[in-house]
LOKEPA-705345 format. One record per residue (C-alpha): residue in three letters; x, y, z. Coordinates in steps of 0.1 Angstrom, whole numbers, plus 5000, padded with zeros to 4 digits. Each point is the difference from the previous one (the first is absolute). Layout:
# LOKEPA-705345
ALAXYZ ...
***
This chain:
# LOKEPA-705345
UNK500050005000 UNK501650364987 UNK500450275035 UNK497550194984 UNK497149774995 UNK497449965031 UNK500049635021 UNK497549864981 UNK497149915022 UNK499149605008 UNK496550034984 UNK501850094964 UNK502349715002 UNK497949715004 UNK500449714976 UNK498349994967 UNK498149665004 UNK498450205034 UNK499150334980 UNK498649714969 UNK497849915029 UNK498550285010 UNK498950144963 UNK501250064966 UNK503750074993 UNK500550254971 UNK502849934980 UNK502250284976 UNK499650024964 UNK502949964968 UNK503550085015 UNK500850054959 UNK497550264990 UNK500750215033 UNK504049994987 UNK498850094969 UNK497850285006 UNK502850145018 UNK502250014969 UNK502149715006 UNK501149774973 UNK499249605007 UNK500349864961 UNK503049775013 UNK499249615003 UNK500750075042 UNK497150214995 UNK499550225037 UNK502649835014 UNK502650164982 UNK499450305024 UNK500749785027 UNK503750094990 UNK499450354981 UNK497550205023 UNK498749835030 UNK498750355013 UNK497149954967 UNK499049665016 UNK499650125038 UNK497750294981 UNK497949784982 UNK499149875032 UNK499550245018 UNK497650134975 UNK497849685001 UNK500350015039 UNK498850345001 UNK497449914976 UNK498549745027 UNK502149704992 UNK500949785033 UNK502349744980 UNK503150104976 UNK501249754979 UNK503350024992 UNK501550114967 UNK501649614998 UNK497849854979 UNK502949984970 UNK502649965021 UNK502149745003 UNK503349824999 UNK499749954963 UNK498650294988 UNK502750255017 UNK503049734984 UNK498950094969 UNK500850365007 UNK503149905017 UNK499250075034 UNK501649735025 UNK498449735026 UNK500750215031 UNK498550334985 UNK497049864986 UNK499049875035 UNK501050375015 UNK497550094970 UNK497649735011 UNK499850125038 UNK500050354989 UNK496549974987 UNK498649945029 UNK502250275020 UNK498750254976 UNK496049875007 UNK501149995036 UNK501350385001 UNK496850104980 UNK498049885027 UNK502250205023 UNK499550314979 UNK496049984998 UNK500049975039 UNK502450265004 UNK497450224983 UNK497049945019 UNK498549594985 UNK498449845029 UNK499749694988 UNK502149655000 UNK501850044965 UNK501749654985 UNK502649894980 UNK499549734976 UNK503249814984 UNK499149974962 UNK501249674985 UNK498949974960 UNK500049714980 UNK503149824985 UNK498650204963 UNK500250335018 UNK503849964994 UNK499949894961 UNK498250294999 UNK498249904969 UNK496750015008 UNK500249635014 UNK498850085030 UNK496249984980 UNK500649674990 UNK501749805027 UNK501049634988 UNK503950114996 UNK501449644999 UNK501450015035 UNK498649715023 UNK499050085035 UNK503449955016 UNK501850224973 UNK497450285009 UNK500149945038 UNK504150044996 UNK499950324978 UNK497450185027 UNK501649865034 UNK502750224998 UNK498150384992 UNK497549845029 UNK502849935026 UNK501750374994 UNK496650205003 UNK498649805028 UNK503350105019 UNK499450344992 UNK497049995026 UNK496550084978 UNK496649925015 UNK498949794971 UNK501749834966 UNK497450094970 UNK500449704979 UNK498950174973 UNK498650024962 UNK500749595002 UNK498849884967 UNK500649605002 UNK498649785028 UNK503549805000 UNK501850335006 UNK497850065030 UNK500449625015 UNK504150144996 UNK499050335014 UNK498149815033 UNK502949775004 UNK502650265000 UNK498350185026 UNK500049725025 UNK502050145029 UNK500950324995 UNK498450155028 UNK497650294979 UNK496349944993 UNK499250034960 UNK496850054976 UNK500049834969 UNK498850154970 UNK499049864964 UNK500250254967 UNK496849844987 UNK497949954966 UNK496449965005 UNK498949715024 UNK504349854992 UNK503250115010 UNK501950144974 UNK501649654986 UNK496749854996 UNK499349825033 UNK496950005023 UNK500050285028 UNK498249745024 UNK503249774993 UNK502150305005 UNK498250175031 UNK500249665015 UNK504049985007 UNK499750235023 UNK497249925019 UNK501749825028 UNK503450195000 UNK500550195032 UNK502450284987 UNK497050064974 UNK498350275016 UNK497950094968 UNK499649854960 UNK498450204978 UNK500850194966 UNK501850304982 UNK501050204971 UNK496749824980 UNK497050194985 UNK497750135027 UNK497349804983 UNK501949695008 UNK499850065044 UNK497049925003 UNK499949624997 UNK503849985011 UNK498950175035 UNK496949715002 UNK502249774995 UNK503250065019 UNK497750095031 UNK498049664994 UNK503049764991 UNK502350135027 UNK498250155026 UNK502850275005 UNK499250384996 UNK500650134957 UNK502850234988 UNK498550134974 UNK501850344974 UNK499149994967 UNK501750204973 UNK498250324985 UNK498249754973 UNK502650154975 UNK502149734985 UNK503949944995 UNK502049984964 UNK502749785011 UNK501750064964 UNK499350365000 UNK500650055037 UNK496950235007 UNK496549995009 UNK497250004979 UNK495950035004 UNK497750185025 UNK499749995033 UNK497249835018 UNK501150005038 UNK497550205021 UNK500950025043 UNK495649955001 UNK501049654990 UNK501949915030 UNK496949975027 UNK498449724975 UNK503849825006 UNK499550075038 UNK497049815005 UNK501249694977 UNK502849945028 UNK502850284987 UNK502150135031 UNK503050094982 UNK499250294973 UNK501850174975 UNK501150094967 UNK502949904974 UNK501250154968 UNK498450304991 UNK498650025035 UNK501350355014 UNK499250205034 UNK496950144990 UNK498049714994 UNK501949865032 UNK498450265021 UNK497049934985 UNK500449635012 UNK500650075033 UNK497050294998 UNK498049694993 UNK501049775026 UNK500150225026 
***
């Protein structure tokens, strides 16, 4: 804790599984589009996490700006960031794991900052860990099925997992998941590590992205302890509905849910494309189907996050 931030009081700093208990969570919105829309550059394959390195300061600002905007969960700008990914651009072992832990430093000192000016609420951190195609960086991500068997995925994510959990967040986001084997890797690589997680599929309709069931899916978390939600993000809006139903019936565990803006991505192209469809209004109808955890994703700034937490509050 920086000498000039105020003791932060017991009641803010209660764990997140409690505060899940008590009522909805609202989560932040795209870590990307508020970089962007503050003039900085992410066309590189490491995507936000090039800043990690380059301007930290821009990261700890984006948010603070979703804080502000009635966030109570960050998730960290580590969702492209791995081992792999920083080797290609020639950065070593040891300084991709200072990188790694860094993420969640600059979350952490966020939350600092938006107590520090007056949030009285308890304000988390939440580790992102993307999916194996987050590193190819070739739109992969959308399609899951990457060759790799369940081992060879569980290998490549232990690693990023062991570095942020170290780094001391409230909660892993095991997120945008495309590919039910990736998350059976994903759940076995968590085993241990000491940090509750939510598991999160990128979905298509009523199937995750590479084609399987979501009741299939949902289920491989159902009776994992460090599971503390399942649900879905960066999807259509029109495509929460059903996955909220049936995470909340197949698993019995409270929803994550933050869809994208309804926009959709050009992998070749590298931009987004279409019309937006995400409305806050939506998010009491996800409430009441079992959604405690609630957000936004891509395209998903601070205004419509304030008017999420308008709406749940």
């Amino acid at each position: 804790m920086t000498s000039d931030t105020p003791e932060v009081p017991d009641a803010l700093s209660r764990p997140l599984a409690d505060t899940l208990a008590a009522g909805p969570v609202v989560l932040d919105g795209g870590m990307s589009n508020q970089l962007e829309s503050a003039g900085h550059d992410l066309s590189d394959e490491l995507w936000s996490a090039r800043l990690l390195a380059e301007r930290p300061e821009a990261i700890t600002e984006a948010h603070l700006a979703y804080y502000e905007a009635g966030a109570d969960v960050a998730i960290t700008s580590s969702y492209q960031a791995t081992f792999e990914g920083f080797a290609k651009r020639g950065i070593e072992r040891e300084r991709a794991a200072e990188l790694l832990a860094l993420s969640v430093g600059l979350a952490r000192e966020a939350t600092r900052q938006a107590w520090a000016k007056g949030v009285r609420r308890p304000l988390y951190v939440a580790a992102s860990v993307g999916p194996y195609g987050a590193m190819l960086a070739d739109g992969s991500e959308y399609r899951g099925r990457y060759g790799l068997s369940v081992a060879e995925l569980e290998a490549f994510h232990r690693p990023r997992l062991e570095v942020l959990s170290a780094a001391g967040p409230d909660v892993l986001a095991l997120e945008t998941i495309p590919d039910s084997d990736e998350a059976q890797a994903l759940l076995r690589a968590i085993r241990g590590l000491g940090v509750p997680a939510w598991l999160s599929y990128s979905v298509a309709g009523d199937r995750t992205r590479a084609g399987q069931p979501l009741e299939e899916a949902f289920a491989l978390a159902a009776d994992v302890d460090e599971v503390i939600a399942v649900g879905v993000n960066c999807c259509v809006p029109e495509d929460v509905d059903h996955a909220v139903e049936t995470a909340a019936r197949v698993t019995g565990k409270p929803v994550v849910v933050y869809p994208n803006s309804g926009e959709s991505w050009n992998a070749e192209a590298r931009r987004w494309e279409g019309r937006s469809s995400f409305t806050p209004e939506e998010v009491t109808g996800w409430r009441e189907s079992g959604a405690r955890l609630i957000g936004g994703c891509c395209r998903v700034g601070p205004g419509a996050i304030s008017g999420i937490a308008a709406a749940l509050r």
